[in-house]
C-alpha positions as a printed NumPy array, in Angstrom:
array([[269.099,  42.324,  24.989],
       [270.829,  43.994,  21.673],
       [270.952,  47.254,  23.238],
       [272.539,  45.878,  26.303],
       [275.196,  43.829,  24.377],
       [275.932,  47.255,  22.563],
       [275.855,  49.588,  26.03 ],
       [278.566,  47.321,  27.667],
       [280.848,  46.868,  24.393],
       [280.623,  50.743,  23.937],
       [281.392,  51.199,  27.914],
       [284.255,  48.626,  27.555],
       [285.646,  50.784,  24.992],
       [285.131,  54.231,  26.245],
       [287.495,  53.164,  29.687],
       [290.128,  51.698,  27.654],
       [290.185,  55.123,  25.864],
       [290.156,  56.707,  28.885],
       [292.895,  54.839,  30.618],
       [295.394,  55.348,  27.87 ],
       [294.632,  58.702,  27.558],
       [295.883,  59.29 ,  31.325],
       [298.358,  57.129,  31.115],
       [299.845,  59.197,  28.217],
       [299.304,  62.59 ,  29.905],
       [301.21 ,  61.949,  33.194],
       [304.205,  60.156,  31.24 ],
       [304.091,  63.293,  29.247],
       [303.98 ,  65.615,  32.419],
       [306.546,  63.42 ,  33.74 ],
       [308.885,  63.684,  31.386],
       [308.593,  67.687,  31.27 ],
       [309.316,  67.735,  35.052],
       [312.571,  65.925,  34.314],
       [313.464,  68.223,  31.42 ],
       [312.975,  70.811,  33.386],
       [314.612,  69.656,  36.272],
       [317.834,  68.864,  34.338],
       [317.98 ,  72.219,  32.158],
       [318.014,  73.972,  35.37 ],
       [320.518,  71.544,  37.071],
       [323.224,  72.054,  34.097],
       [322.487,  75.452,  32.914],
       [321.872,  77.687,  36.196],
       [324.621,  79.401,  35.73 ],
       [324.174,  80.55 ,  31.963],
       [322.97 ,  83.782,  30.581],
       [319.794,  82.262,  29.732],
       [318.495,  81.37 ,  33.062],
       [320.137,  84.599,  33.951],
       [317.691,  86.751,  32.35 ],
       [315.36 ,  88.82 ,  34.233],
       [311.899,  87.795,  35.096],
       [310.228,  91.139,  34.971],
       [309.515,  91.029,  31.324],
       [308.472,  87.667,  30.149],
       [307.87 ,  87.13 ,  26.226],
       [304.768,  84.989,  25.18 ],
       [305.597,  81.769,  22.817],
       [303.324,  79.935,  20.177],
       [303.431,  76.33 ,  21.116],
       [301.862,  73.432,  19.164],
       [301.366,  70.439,  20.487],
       [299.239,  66.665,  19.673],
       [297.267,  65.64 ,  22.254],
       [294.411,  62.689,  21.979],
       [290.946,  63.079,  22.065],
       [288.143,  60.449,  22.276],
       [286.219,  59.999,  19.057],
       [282.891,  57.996,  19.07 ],
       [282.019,  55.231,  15.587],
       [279.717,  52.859,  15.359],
       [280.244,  49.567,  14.111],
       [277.944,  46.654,  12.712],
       [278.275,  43.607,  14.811],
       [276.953,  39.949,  14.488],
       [276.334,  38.791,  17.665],
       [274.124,  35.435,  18.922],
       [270.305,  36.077,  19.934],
       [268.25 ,  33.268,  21.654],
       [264.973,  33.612,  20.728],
       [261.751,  31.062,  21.987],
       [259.371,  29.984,  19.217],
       [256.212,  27.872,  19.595],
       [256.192,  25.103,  17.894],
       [253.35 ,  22.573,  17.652],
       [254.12 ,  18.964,  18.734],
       [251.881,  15.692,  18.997],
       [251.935,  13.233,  22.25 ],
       [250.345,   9.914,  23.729],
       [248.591,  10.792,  26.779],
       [245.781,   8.341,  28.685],
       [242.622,   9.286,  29.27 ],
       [239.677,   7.786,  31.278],
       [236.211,   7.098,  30.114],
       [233.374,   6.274,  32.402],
       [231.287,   3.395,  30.455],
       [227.718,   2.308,  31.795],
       [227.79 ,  -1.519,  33.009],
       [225.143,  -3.736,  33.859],
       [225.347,  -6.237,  36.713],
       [223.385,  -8.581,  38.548],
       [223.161,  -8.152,  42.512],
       [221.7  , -10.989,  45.015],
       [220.52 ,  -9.51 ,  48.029],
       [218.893, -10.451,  51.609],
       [215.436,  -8.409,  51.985],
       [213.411,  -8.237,  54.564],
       [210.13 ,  -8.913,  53.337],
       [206.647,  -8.682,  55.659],
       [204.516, -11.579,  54.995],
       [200.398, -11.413,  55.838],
       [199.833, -14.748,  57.592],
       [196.015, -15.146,  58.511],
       [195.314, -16.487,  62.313],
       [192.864, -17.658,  64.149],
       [192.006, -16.816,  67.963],
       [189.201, -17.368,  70.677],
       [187.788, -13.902,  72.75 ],
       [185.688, -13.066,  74.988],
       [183.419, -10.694,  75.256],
       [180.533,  -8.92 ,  76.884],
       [177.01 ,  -9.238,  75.2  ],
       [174.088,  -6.456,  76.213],
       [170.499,  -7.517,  74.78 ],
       [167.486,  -5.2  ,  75.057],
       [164.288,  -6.673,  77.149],
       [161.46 ,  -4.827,  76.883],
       [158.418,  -5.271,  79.677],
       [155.379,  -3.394,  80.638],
       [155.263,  -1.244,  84.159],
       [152.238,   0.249,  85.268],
       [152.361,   3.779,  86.986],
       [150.892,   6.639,  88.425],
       [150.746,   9.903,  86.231],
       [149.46 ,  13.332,  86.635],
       [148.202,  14.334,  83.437],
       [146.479,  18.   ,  82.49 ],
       [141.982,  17.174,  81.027],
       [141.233,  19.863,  79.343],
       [137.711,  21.042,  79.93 ],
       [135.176,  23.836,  78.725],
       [133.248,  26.189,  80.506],
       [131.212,  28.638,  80.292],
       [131.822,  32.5  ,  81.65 ],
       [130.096,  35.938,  81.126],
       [131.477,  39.124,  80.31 ],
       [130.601,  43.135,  79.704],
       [132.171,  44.264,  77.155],
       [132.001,  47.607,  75.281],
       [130.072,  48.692,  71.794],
       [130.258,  51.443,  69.942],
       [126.969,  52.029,  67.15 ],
       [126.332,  54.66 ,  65.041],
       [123.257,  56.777,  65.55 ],
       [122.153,  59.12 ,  62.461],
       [120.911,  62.867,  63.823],
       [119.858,  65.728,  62.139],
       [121.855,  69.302,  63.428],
       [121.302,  73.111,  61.927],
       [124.593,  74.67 ,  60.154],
       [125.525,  78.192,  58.808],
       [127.072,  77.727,  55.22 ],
       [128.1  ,  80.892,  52.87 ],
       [126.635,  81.214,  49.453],
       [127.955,  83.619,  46.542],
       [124.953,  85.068,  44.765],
       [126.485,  87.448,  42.346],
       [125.865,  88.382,  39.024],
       [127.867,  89.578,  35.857],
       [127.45 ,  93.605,  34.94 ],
       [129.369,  95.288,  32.028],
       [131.483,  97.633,  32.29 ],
       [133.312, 100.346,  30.468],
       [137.304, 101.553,  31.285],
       [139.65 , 102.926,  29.689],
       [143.175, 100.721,  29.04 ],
       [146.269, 101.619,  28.965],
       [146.242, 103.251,  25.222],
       [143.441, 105.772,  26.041],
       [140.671, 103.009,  24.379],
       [137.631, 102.779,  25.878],
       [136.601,  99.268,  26.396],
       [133.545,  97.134,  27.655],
       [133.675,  94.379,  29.354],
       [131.83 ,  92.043,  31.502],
       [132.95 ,  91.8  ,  35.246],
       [131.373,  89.024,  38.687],
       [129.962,  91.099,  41.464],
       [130.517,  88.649,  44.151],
       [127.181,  89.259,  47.027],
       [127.672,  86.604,  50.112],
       [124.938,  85.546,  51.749],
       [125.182,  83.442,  55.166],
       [121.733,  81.475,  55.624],
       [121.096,  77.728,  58.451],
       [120.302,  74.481,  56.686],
       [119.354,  71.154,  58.179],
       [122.778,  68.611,  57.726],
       [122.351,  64.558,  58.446],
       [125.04 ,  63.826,  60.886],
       [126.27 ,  59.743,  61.723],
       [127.893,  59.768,  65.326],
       [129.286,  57.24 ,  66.991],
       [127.711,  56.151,  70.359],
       [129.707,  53.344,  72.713],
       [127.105,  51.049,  75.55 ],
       [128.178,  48.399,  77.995],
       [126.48 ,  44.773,  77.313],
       [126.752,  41.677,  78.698],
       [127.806,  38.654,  77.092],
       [128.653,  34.689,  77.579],
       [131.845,  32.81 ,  76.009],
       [133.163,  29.736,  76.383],
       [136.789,  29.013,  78.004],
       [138.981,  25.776,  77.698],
       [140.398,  25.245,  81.117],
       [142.926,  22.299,  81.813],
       [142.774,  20.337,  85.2  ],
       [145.253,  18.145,  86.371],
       [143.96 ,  14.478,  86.834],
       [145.93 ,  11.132,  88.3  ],
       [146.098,   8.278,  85.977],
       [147.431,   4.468,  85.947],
       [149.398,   4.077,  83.113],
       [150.83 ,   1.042,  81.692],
       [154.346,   1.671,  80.117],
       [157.17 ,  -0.424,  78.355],
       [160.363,  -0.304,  79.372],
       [163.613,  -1.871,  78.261],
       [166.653,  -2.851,  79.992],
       [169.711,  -3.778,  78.736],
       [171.052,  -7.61 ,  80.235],
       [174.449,  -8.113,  79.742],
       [176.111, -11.654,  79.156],
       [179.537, -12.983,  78.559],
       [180.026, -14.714,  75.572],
       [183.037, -16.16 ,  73.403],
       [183.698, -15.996,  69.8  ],
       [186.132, -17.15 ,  67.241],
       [188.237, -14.099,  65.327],
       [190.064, -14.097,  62.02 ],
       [192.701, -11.9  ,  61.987],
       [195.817, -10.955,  59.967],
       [199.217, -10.925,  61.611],
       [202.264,  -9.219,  59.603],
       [205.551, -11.622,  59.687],
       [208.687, -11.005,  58.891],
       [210.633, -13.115,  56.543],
       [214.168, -12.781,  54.809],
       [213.868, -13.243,  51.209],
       [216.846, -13.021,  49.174],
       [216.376, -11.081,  45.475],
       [218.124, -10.364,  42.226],
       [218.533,  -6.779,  41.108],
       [220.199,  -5.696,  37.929],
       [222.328,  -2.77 ,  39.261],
       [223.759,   0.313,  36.879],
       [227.149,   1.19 ,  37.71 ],
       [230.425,   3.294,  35.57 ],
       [233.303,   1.225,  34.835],
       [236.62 ,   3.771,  34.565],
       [238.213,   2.816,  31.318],
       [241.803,   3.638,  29.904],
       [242.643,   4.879,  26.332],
       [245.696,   6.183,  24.737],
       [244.9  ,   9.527,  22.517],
       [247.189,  11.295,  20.585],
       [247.216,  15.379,  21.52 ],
       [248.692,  18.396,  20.21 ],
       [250.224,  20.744,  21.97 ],
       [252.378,  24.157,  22.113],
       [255.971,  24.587,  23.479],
       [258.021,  27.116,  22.827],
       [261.587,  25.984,  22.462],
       [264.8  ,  27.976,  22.469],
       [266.263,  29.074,  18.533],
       [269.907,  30.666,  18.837],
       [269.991,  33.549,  15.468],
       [272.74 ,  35.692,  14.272],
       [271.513,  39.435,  14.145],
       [273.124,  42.231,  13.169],
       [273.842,  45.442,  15.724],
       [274.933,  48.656,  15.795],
       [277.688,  49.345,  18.311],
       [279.227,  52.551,  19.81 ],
       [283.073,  52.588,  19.841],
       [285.253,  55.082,  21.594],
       [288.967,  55.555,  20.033],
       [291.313,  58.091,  20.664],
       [292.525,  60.041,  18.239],
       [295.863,  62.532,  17.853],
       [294.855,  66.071,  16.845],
       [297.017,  69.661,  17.132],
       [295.908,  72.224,  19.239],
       [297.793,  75.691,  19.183],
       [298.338,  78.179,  22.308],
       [300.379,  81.067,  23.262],
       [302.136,  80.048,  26.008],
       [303.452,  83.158,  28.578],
       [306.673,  82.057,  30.922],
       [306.95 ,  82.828,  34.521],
       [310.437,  83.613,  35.372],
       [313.616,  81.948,  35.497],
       [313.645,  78.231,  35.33 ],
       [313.555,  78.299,  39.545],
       [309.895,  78.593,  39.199],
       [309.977,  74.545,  37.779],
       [311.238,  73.176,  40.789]])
């Protein structure tokens, strides 16, 4: 916010510069014109205007003219600055409390109410009594049967074999080994001799025989039997029941019920607002002036004052 304070006061003074500086420069070229214009008017006709344009003669002029010059200045200007600042208030606030209360209400309530109530029903007793009948029943009997049946005995028998017999003997004997040593040693001539010898033999020899056994056969035979039977009579009878009937009945009942009452207190809070602070502060400002200065220039004419109008 400085800087912009400071931008527009130097713009404000840079265009009043400005306009004063034009302002001076076309009075100035205005009042050359006329100058001019009335030297030539009244004087035409002298020797000066008279002289020839074909050799002009340059002239040192020196004038003042303005030029802008740029300063700053120190300025105390107004600043409006927001601050927090802590302040206190009374505000209301709620506070659920837990209550106790007692209720009444109607309940339905179901009541056992014992009754009493006459039935009838059906009755089935067993009798039992005897029945004779007819049966087939299966006697068993024995009887005697004969048979052939195989056997198989053994019968000893004497039969004539050829069996192999080694009747060798030991004989010594001299060789020479390996080293060029003679040795002696002793070494079995085997001699086989075949010869028949009488061998006991057992073989087994199977006859036919006859034989008697004994066989349990059973043969159906009728009987009179006396059995028991039951049947079942049925009867109606009646009876007295006991029997529970469920009744309903409107009871009314206390409760103690929980509930949250909403209370109101006041409590003091703090709080933060920021509140506007107006402060003098010191700026530095750009300021445009004009100022005269001299400026020097050889100035070459053009001819005869004609040229001017």
């Amino acid at each position: 916010m400085f800087r912009v304070h400071g931008l527009n006061l130097a713009l404000s003074a840079t265009l009043l510069a400005g306009g004063l500086f034009a302002t001076d420069t076309a009075q100035a070229g205005r009042r050359h014109q006329r100058g001019c214009a009335s030297a030539c008017n009244e004087g035409c006709a002298t020797a000066e205007c008279a002289v020839d344009a074909s050799a002009p003669q340059p002239e040192t002029v020196t004038r003042t003219i303005m030029v802008p010059q740029t300063t700053y200045e120190t300025m105390t200007v107004p600043v409006t600055v927001y601050k927090p600042v802590t302040k206190t208030k009374m505000v209301t606030v709620y506070r659920m409390v837990p209550q106790t209360r007692e209720v009444k209400r109607m309940m339905t309530e179901y009541v056992n109410v014992p009754q009493t109530r006459t039935e009838t029903y059906v009755s089935v007793t067993p009798t039992w009594k005897e029945v004779q009948k007819d049966v087939t029943v299966m006697v068993p009997t024995t009887e005697s049967r004969e048979a052939v049946r195989r056997v198989c005995k053994p019968v000893m028998s004497t039969e004539t074999r050829t069996v192999s017999r080694d009747q060798g003997a030991y004989e010594t004997r001299t060789h020479t080994d390996c080293c060029g040593c003679i040795r002696t040693c002793k070494v079995w001539v085997p001699n086989v001799v075949q010869e028949e010898v009488e061998v006991p033999v057992c073989r087994h020899q199977v006859s036919e025989e006859a034989y008697t056994y004994n066989v349990t056969v059973c043969k159906p035979e009728t009987q009179t039997k006396t059995f028991k039977v039951c049947e079942m009579v049925r009867e109606d009878k009646t009876r007295e029941v006991q029997f529970v009937e469920t009744q309903a009945k409107q009871v009314e009942k206390t409760f103690t019920e929980s509930f949250y009452e909403r209370v109101a207190e006041e409590k003091e809070v703090s709080y933060v607002e920021r509140e506007a602070v107006t402060e003098q502060r010191e700026v530095q400002v750009a300021k445009c002036v004009m100022v005269p200065k001299e400026v020097t220039y050889t100035h070459s004419p053009h001819g005869s004052c004609r040229s001017c109008r």
